[in-house]
matplotlib code that plots the C-alpha trace (Angstrom):
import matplotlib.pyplot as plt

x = [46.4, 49.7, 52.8, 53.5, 52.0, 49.3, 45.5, 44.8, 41.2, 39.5, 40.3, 39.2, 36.2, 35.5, 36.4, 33.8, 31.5, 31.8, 31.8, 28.6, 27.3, 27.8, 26.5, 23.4, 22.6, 23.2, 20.4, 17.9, 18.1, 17.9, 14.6, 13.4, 13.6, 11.6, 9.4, 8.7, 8.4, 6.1, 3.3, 3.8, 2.0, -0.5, -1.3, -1.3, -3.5, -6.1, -6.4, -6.6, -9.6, -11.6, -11.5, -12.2, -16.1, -18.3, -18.8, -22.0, -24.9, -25.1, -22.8, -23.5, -21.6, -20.5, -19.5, -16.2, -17.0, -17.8, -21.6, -23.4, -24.6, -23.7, -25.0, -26.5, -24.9, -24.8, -22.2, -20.1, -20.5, -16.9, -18.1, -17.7, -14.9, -13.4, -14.7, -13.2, -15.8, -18.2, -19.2, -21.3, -25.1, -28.2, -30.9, -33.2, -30.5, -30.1, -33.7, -34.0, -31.6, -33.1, -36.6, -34.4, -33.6, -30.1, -29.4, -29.1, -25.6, -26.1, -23.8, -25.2, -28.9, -29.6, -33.3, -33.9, -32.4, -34.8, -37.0, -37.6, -37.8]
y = [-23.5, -22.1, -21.8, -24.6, -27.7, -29.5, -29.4, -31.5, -33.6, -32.1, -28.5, -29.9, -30.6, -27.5, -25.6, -27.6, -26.9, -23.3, -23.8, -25.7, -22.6, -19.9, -21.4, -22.4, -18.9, -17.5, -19.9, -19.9, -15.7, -16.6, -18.9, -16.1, -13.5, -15.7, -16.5, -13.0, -11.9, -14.7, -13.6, -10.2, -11.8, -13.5, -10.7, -8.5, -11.1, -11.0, -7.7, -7.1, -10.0, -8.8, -5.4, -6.5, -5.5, -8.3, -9.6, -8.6, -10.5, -9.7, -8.7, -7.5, -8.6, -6.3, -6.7, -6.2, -2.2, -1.9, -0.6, -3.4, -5.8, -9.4, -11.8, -11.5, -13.5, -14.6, -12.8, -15.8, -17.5, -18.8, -18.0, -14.1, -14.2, -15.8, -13.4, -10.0, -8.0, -8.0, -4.8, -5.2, -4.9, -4.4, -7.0, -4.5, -3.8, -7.5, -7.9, -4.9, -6.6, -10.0, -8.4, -6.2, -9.7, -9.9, -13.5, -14.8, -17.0, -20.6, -21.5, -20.0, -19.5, -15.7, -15.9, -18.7, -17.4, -14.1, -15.9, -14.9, -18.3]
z = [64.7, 64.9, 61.9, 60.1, 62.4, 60.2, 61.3, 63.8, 62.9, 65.4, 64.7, 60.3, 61.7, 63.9, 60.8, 58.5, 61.3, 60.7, 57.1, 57.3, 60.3, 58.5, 54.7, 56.5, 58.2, 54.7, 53.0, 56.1, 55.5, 51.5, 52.3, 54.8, 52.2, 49.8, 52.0, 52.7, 49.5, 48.8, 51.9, 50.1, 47.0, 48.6, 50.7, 47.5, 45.7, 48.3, 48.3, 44.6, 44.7, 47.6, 45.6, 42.4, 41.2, 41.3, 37.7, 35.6, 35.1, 31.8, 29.1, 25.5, 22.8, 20.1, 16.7, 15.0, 14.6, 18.2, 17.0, 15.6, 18.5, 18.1, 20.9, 24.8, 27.3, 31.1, 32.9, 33.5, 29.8, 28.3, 25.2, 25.7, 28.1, 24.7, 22.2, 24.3, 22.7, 25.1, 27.6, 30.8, 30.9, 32.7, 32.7, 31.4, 28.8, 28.3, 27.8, 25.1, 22.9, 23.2, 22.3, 19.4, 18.0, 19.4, 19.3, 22.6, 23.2, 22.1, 25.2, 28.4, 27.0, 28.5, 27.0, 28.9, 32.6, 31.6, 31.3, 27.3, 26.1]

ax = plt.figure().add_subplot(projection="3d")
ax.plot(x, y, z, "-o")
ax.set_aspect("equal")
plt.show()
């Protein structure tokens, strides 16, 4: 590949090799990295779920003022996973508000898993 002689075929296609070597390296290490990164999340996911508390039984609803108590529900109700104003309860605190005339959740039915039916 000397001066001014044109490139033979065979040394345009050793070069395209190279081309093609060296382009590939560079997106196998780009796909390595991702990849790596990506078992980093999933790792970190794990983690974060086999640490997370275990949901409540029971939550207690409250009202727009944070005092007045609005509903009872089963820990795993939609209903106040929606309304964001609920705190975590005890069954025996559960059971308090239901006998207190809290209304019970019209969607998971607490008075009924109590057993206050």
């Amino acid at each position: 590949m000397g001066g001014d002689q044109p490139l033979s075929r065979l040394d345009a296609l050793r070069f395209a090799r190279r081309v093609v070597e060296q382009q590939a390296v560079r997106q196998l290490g780009l796909i390595d990295r991702w990849i790596a990164e990506e078992e980093r999340r999933e790792a970190e996911r794990r983690q974060g779920a086999k640490m997370r508390p275990a949901p409540p039984d029971w939550l207690i609803q409250y009202g727009l003022n944070q005092a007045n108590v609005d509903a009872v529900h089963v820990g795993g109700c939609w209903a106040a996973k929606k309304s964001g104003r609920c705190r975590p309860a005890t069954r025996e605190q559960a059971l308090k508000a239901l006998r207190d005339q809290v209304s019970p959740c019209v969607h998971c039915r607490p008075d009924t898993v109590l057993g206050t039916d």
